[in-house]
N, C-alpha and C positions, 0 to 999 in steps of 0.2 A: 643581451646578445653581443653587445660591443664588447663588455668588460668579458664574456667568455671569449671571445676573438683575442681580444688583448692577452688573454690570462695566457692562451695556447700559443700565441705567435712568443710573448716571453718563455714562455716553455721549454719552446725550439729552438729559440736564441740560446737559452740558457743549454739546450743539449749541445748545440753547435759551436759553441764559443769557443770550450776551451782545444777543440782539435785544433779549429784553427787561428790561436793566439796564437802558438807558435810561429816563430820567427820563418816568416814565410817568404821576405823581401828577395831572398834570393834563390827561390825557387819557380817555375816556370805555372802557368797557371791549370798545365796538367799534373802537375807536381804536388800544389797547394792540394788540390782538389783528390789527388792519393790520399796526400796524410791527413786530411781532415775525415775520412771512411765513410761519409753519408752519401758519396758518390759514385760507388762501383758503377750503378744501371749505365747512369751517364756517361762515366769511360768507358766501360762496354759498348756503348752505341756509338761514341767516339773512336774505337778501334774499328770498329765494324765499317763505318764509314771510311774511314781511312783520313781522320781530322785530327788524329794524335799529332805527327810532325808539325801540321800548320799551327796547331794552339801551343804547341813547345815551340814557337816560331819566334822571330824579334818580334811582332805584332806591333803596336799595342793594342789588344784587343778587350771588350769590356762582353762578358759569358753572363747571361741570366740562366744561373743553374739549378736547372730542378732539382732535389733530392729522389733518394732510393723511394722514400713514401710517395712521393708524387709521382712517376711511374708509376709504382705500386696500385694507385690509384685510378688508374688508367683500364678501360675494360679489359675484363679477362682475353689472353691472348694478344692483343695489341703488342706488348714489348718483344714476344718470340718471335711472333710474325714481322716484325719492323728490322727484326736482325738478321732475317735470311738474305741470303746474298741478293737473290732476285730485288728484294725490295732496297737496296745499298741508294738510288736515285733517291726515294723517298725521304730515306731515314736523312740522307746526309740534307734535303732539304729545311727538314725539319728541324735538327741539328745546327745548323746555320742561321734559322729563321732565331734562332738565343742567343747568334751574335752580332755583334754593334761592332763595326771598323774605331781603333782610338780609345784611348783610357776616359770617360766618363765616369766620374764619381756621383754619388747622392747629390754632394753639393750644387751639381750642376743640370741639375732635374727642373724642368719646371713643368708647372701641371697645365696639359694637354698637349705638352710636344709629343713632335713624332719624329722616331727615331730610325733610320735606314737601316737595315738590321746587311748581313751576309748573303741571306739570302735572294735579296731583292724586294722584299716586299719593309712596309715599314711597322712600329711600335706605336702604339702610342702610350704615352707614361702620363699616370695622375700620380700628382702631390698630397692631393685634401684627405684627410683621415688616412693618412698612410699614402706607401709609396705601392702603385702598382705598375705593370706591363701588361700589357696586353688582356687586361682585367684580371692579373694573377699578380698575390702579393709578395710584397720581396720581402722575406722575413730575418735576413741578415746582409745589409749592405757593404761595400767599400773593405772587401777581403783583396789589398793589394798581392798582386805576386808581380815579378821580374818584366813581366810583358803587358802585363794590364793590371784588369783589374776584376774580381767574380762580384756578382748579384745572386746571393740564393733565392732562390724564388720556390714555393712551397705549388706548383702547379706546371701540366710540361702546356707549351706556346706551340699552335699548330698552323701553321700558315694557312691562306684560302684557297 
């Protein structure tokens, strides 16, 4: 079970890497997260919300970003119904609840802290056998861009 875990999260890493090797430093962390293409849902729900300007912001902000597959993931309907206007309080909750105020990298993780997210409510991050969030794993860390810093995380974080 572990080594198939491992084998898939290398996978991912290895699908995800080379988008965003690219020279990203001076791009804004909605910017990185264009050019690396595993993120449309997420700018989508980003637009919808209306949290584009803010994460193109000075920040520095640090994003646990789910990918397309992890929405994907999400029961049928869930992402249409999250983008209709009506639901905009929701979503931008939700949305928020993946970001952390301040550039935290991996480095500065330790297992069992909790992390004040955007939204108001907090994270908590283990270390041991990998790094997670809010019991979802981050499967590609420390993707700097201009204002922070993204966490992929292969799961979306729903607040209580």
């Amino acid at each position: 079970m572990i080594r198939i875990t491992s084998v898939a999260l290398t996978a991912a890493m290895l699908t995800a890497a080379p988008a965003l090797a690219d020279s990203h430093m001076g791009k804004t962390i909605v910017e990185t997260a264009q050019d690396a293409g595993s993120f449309s849902t997420l700018l989508a729900a980003a637009e919808a919300a209306g949290l584009v300007e803010t994460l193109n912001g000075d920040g520095p902000f640090t994003v646990f970003a789910p990918t397309d597959e992890a929405f994907a993931a999400l029961p049928e309907g869930t992402v249409d119904t999250l983008l209709m206007p009506e639901n905009k309080d929701k979503l931008t909750a939700i949305l928020t609840y993946h970001v952390v105020p301040g550039k935290v990298m991996s480095s500065d993780l330790t297992n069992g802290m909790m992390a004040e997210t955007v939204q108001g409510e907090s994270l908590e991050i283990m270390t041991e056998g990998g790094v997670t969030v809010g019991g979802v794993n981050v499967t590609q860390p420390d993707i700097e861009a201009s204002n922070g810093v993204i966490h992929v995380i292969d799961g979306v974080l729903m607040p209580q």
